[in-house]
Steps between C-alpha positions, in 0.01 A plus 500: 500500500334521841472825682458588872164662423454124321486315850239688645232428188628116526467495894777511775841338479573299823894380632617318774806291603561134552704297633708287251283162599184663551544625115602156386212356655246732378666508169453119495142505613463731226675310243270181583186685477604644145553850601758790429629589899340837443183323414493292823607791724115671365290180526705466860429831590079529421472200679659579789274781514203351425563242730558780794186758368227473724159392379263823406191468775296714223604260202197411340572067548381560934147703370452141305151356675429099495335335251253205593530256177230294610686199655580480887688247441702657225812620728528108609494414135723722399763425763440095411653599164760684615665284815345155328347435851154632671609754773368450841281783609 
């Protein structure tokens, strides 16, 4: 048995409404990805907002300084592999 006080330890309940074809659709999506509807309507939701978040300026990834690994060449090398082709520089 699930009480109100239950939902805020578990996190927040969301609702919205649908059209009758936009809920077939997503309920199909869902269904070919192997999820429950309310399952799809999470992973939809984080990321959508992941996708909109802006990047943090002060996240440690932009304080990362360049590494010299020896080879000037190495970036050419590197996209060779990659594309299959030298890159013109």
């Amino acid at each position: 048995m699930h009480l109100i006080s239950d939902v805020d330890l578990m996190g927040k309940v969301v609702q919205t409404v649908l059209e009758k074809s936009e809920y077939e659709r997503f309920r199909k999506v869902a269904r070919n990805k192997g999820l429950k509807v309310k399952e799809a309507a999470k992973s939809a939701i984080v990321h959508w907002t992941k996708r909109l978040t802006p990047l943090d300026p002060n996240d440690e990834f932009f304080r990362l300084k360049p590494v010299d690994l020896g080879d000037p060449k190495l970036s050419s090398k590197v996209d060779e592999v990659l594309y299959g082709r030298r890159m013109r520089r």
